[in-house]
N, C-alpha and C positions, 0 to 999 in steps of 0.2 A: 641345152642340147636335148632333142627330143628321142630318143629310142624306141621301135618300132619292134613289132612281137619278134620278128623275121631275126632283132638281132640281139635279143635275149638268152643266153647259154644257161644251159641246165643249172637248177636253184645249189643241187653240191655245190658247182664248181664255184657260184657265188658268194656260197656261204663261207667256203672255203679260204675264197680271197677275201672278204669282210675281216674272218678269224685272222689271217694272215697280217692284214693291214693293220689292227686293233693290238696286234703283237702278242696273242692268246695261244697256249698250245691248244690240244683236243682235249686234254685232262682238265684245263683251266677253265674252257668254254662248257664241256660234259658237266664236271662240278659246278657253276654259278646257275647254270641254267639245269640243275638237276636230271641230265639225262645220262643214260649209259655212254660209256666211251667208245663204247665199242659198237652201240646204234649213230651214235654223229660223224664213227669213220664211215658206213656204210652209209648215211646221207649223204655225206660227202663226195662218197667212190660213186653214187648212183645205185649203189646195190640195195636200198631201202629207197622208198617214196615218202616221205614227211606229210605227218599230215599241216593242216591246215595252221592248226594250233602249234603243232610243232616250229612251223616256219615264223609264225608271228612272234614266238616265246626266244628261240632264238634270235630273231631279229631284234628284239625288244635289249637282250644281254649283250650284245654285241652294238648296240646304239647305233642300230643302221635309220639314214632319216626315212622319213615319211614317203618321200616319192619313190624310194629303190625301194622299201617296202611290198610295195605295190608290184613291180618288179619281180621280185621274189615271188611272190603270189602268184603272178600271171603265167611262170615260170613252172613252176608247181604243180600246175593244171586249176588253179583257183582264181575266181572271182577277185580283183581289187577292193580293198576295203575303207582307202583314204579318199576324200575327195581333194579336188584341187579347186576352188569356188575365186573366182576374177572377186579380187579386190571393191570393184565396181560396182557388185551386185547386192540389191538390197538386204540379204540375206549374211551382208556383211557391213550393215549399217552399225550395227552396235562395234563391233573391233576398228570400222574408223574413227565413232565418234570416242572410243578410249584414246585411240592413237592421237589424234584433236587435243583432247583436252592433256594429255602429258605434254605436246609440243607446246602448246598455250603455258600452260603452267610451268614452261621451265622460262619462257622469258623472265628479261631480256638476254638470257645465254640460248646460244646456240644449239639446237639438237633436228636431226635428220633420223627419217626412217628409211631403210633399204630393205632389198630383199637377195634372195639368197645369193645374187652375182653382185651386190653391192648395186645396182641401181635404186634411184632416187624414187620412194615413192610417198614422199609428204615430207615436210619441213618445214619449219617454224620464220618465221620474219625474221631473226635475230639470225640464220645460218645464211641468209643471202649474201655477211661477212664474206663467207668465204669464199665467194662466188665472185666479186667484183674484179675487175681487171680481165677475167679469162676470156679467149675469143669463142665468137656465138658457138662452134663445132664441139669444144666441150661440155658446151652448154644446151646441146638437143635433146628432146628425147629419145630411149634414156638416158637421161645423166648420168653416167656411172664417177658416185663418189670416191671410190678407190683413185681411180682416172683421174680424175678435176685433181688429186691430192697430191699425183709422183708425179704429173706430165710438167715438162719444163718450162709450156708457156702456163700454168694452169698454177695451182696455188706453190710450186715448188718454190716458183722463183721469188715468193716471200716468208718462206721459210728459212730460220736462223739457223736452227738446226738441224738443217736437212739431211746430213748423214745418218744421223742417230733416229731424226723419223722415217728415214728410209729403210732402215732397218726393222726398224720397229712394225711398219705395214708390210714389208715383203714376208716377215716373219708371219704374219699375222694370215694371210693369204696362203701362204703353203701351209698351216696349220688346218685351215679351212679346207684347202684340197685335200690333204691325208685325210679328213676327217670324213670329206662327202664323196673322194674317188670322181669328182665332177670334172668331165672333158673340157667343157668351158671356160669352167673355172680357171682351169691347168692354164690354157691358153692365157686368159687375162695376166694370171701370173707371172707365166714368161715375157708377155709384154710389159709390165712394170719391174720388172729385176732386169729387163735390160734397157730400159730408160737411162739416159748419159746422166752423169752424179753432177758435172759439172765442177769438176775439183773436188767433191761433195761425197765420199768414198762412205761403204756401210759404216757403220760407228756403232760402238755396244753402249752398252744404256748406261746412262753418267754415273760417275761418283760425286760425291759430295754432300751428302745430305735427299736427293732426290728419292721417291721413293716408286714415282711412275715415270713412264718415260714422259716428256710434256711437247706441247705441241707450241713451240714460238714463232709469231706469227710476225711481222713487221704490217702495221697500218700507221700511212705517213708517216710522223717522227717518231711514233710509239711502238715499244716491245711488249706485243700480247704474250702470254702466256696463258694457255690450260689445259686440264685435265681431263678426261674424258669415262664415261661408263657406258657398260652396253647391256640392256632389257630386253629379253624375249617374253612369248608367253607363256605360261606354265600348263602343263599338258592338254597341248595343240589336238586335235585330232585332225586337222582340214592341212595339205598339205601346201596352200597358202601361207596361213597363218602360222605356220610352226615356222617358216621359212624369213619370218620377217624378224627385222630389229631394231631398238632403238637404240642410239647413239646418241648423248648426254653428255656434253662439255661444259665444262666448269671452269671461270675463271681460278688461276691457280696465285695470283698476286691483288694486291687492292689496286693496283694501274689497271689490271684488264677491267677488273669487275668497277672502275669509276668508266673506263670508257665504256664499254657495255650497258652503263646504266644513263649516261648522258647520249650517246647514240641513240637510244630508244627514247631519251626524251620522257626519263623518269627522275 
């Protein structure tokens, strides 16, 4: 969702709801961020102007991302200071070709790169798994992999355990929206929490022995199972790159990790 200066509200009242959403008082935010309490009520009320450094210092404590950053600033009466550089661009030859070689290197398991709405932006041979079966619409550009993963005709309906991983991404999504205040995001959100379970009701994360939630997948007669992690990169400045991630599945039994490894024809 793109936002236009026209509908930028004063940097306070921003800051304010940042503070608010992050669950911080003004004594908590004043203290981390070493400012008076009594100068962050008055940035807040509008009755002081922040300086530049101010806005970004705060911004920084309160773990506002890289694009409201910018936001703040504009707001502020200052210049942006992040870029936002298309994937595309030569100048981001070196972070595809890392992106590359992690996806390479995790064959033959599965791992995808998204970005901050969860669309598809590079993926490994080994993740087209989970692609198979779904019809072409989930499968346009972009691919949104949240989508391909709760839609009913799309990876759900070979999932075992699709309550317990419905819960586990619906969770996972509104954590992301608390965290980035993103309109869009919201949206996607309420479109996959109210996707039909199919008998398939949320479900809390197993007992037994388990110690992640796992992702059981059904291909033909066989029960996948695995585990997943997720990489970003470590202080971003470009607000592309801050915004992307990699997801890293991991066979979680020696049944996935032989099919996996005979699939690929290792």
């Amino acid at each position: 969702m793109t936002t236009s200066l026209s509908d930028v509200r004063p940097v306070g009242e921003q800051l304010r709801a940042w503070r608010q959403r992050r669950r911080l008082s003004q004594l908590e935010l004043a203290s981390d961020a070493e400012v008076s309490t009594r100068h962050l009520s008055f940035v807040e009320t509008g009755r002081s102007a922040p300086s530049r450094e101010m806005v970004l210092r705060l911004a920084e404590h309160l773990e506002v991302p890289l694009r409201d950053r910018n936001l703040l600033l504009v707001s502020a009466g200052y210049a942006p200071v992040y870029a936002e550089t298309s994937i595309a661009e030569p100048r981001m030859d070196s972070v595809r070709a890392a992106l590359r070689q992690v996806l390479e290197g995790h064959e033959p398991y599965p791992a995808v790169v998204v970005d901050r709405f969860w669309n598809l932006i590079d993926a490994n041979a080994a993740a087209s798994l989970f692609m198979e079966g779904a019809p072409p619409e989930l499968l346009e550009p972009p691919l949104n992999v949240a989508r391909l993963s709760m839609h009913p005709d799309g990876m759900a309906r070979n999932i075992v355990n699709l309550g317990e991983w419905r819960a586990h991404m619906i969770d996972r999504l509104r954590r992301h929206v608390a965290l980035t205040a993103d309109a869009s995001l919201a949206q996607l959100y309420r479109e996959l929490r109210d996707y039909p379970g199919d008998g398939h009701d949320l479900a809390p994360p197993p007992s037994g022995g388990e110690v992640v939630v796992p992702l059981r997948l059904r291909a033909g007669d066989r029960e996948l199972s695995f585990f997943s992690t997720i990489a970003t990169f470590g202080t971003p400045v470009d607000i592309t790159v801050a915004e992307l991630a990699i997801e890293s599945f991991y066979p979680a039994d020696e049944v996935t990790s032989a099919f996996l490894r005979e699939r690929a024809g290792w």
